[in-house]
C-alpha positions in Angstrom: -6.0 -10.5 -22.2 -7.1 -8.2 -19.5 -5.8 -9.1 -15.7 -8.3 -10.1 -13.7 -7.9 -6.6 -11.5 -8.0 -4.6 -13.9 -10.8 -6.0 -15.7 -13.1 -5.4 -12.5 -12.5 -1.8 -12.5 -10.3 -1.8 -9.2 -7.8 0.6 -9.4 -4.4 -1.4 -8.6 -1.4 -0.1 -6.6 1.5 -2.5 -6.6 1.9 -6.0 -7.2 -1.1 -7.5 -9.1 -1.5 -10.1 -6.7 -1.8 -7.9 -3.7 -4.5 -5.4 -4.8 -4.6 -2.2 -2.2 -6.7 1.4 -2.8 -5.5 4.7 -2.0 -7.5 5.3 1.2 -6.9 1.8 2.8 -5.5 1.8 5.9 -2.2 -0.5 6.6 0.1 -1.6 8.8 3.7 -1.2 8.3 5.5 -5.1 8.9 9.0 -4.5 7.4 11.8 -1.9 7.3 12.4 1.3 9.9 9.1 2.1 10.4 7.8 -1.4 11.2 4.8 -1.5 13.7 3.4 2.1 12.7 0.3 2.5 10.6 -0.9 4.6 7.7 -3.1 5.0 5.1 -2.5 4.6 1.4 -2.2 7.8 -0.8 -1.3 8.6 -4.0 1.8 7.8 -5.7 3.7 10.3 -8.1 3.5 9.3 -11.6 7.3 8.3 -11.4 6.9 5.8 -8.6 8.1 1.9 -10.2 5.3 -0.7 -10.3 5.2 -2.8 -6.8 6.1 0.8 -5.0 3.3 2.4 -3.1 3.0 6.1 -1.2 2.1 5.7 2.8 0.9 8.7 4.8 2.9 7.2 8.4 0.7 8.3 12.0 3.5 10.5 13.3 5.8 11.1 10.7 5.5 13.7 8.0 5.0 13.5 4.6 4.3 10.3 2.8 6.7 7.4 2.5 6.8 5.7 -0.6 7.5 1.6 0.0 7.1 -1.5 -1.2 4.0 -2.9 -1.4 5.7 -6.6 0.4 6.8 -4.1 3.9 2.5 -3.4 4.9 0.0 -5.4 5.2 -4.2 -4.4 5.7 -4.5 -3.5 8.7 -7.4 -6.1 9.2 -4.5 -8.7 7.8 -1.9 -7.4 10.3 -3.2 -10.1 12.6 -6.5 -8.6 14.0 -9.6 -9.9 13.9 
């Protein structure tokens, strides 16, 4: 049996329960980079399951992290 993700064609990064896309904007909420923001891109083909790749405002490169340290940005306590 299919999960449920999967079977509506979302493309899933990280946990199953917590379903993000590449382009989604986040906020970081854990870890040394707590409080900045980013947008999701993709992950290398070696990155572990519940690890996702985060293009950080101000920092370069991408960060690779787990999908439990950011939140949506419209779930980071904004309405």
């Amino acid at each position: 049996m299919e999960r449920d993700d999967h079977a509506a064609g979302l493309p899933a990064i990280g946990a199953s329960v917590r379903v993000l896309q590449v382009g989604e904007e986040v906020e970081i909420i854990d870890g040394p980079h707590v409080g900045k923001h980013g947008k999701i891109v993709p992950s290398p083909d070696w990155a572990r399951e519940g690890v996702i790749n985060v293009e950080v405002t101000g920092i370069e490169g991408p960060r690779l992290m787990d999908v439990s340290k950011v939140a949506r940005w419209n779930e980071a306590g904004r309405a």
